[in-house]
Each structure stands twice: as structure tokens, then as C-alpha cells.
C-alpha positions as CSV (number, residue, x, y, z in Angstrom):
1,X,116.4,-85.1,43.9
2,X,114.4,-84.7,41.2
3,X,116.8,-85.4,38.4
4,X,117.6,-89.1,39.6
5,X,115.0,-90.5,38.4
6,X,115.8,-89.4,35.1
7,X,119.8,-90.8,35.2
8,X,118.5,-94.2,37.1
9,X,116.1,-94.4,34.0
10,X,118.8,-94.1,31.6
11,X,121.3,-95.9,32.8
12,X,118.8,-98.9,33.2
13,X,117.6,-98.3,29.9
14,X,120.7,-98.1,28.4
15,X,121.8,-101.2,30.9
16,X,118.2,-102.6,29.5
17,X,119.2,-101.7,25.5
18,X,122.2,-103.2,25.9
19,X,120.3,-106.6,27.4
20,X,118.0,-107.0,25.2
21,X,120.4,-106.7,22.0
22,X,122.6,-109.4,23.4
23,X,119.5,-112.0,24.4
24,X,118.6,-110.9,20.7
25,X,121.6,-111.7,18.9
26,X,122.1,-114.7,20.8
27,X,118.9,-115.9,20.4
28,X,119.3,-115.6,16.3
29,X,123.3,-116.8,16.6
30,X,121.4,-120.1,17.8
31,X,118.5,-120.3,16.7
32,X,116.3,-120.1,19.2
33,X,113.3,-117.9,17.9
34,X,111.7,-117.1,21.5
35,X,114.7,-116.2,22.6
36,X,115.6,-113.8,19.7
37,X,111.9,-112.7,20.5
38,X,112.2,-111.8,24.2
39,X,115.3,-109.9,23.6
40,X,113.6,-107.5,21.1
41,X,110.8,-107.2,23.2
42,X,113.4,-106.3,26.1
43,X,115.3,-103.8,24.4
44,X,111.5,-101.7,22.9
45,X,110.7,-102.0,26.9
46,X,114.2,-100.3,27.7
47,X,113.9,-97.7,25.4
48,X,110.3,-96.5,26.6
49,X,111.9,-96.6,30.0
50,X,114.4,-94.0,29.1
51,X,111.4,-91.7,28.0
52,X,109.4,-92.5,30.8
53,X,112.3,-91.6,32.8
54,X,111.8,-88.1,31.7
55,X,108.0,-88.3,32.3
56,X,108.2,-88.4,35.9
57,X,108.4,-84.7,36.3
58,X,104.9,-84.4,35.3
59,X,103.2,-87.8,36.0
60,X,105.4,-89.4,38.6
61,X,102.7,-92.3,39.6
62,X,101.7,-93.6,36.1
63,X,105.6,-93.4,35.8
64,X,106.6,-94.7,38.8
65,X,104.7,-97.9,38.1
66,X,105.4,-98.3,34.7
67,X,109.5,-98.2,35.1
68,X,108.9,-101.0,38.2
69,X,107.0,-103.0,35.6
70,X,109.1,-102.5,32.7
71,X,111.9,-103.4,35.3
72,X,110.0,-106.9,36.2
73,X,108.5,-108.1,33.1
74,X,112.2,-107.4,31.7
75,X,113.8,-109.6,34.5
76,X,111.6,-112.5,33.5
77,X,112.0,-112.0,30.0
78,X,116.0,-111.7,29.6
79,X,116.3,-112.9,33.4
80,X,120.6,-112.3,34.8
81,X,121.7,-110.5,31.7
82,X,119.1,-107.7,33.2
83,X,120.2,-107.6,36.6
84,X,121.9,-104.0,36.1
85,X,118.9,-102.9,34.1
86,X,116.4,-104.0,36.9
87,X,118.3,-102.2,39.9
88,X,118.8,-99.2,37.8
89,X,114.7,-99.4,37.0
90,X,113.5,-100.3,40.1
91,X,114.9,-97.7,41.8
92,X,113.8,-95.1,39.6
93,X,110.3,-96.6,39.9
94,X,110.2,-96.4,43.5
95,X,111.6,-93.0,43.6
96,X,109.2,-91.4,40.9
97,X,106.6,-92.7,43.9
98,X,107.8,-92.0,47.1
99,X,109.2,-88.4,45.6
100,X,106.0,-87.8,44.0
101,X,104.1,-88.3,47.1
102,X,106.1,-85.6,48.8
103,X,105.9,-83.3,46.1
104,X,102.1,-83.5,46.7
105,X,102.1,-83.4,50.4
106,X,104.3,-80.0,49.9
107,X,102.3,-78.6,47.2
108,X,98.9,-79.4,49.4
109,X,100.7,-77.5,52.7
110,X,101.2,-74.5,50.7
């Protein structure tokens, strides 16, 4: 159970990457400077996900809570063209959580 946090952070990252390099070029094709802005602030965000992703073996809260915000602040930013990227990361968020939790509750009964 473990290692879908890790694909769920990839594929929204990668969902995310993908995002943020559209809203970018678009943003420059047209000349909207915030725009081009947000995007390339979207696609940094999705590319720490992905390595976040892989931190929630060890620190599954500070994790956990960063993917779910990396998954909000990225819906805002980009808004539809991250829809995939913000399922993908929310889940993983909530997972890292609710799995972390259990893996304490079993490590504490042992």
C-alpha cells in the first residue's frame, strides 16, 4: 500500500509538469506575463511533488500535507488544465496521512 503514494505522486507530477508547461507556453504565446508566471511556478510545484512523493516513506505527515497543498495552490494557479494533477495529488496527500497514521498505530502495538 505503501508504494501508491509514490505512483499517485508521479503521475500528478508528471500530470502537474505537463500543466504548468502548457499555462507557460501559452502564457508567453500571448503575452500574458502572469500567466506565463503561474505556469512556471506550477510546473517547480509539480516537480517537488514527484520528490515528495518518495518522501513519504519516512515523513508521511510533513508529506502528506505538503502534496495536498502543492495539489491546491496548483488548482488555483493553472485552475482546469490541473484537474488530473490535483486528483492524482490529493490523493497521494491523503494517503501519506491516513497510511501514516496506521503505520504508527502498528508500530506503537508492537
Amino acid at each position: 500500500m505503501k508504494v501508491w503514494i509514490p505512483v499517485l505522486a508521479i503521475l500528478g507530477g508528471i500530470a502537474g509538469v505537463v500543466s504548468g508547461f502548457l499555462v507557460t507556453a501559452g502564457g508567453a504565446m500571448f503575452g500574458n506575463e502572469s500567466m506565463a508566471n503561474d505556469g512556471a511556478a506550477v510546473f517547480w510545484l509539480s516537480a517537488l511533488s514527484i520528490f515528495l512523493g518518495f518522501l513519504s516513506w519516512k515523513w508521511q505527515r510533513i508529506s502528506g500535507w505538503s502534496l495536498i497543498l502543492i495539489a491546491i495552490i496548483g488548482f488555483f494557479m493553472n485552475g482546469l488544465f490541473f484537474t488530473f494533477a490535483f486528483i492524482f495529488l490529493l490523493l497521494a496527500g491523503i494517503l501519506s496521512l491516513t497510511l501514516g497514521r496506521k503505520l504508527r498505530r502498528a508500530s506503537e502495538a508492537i
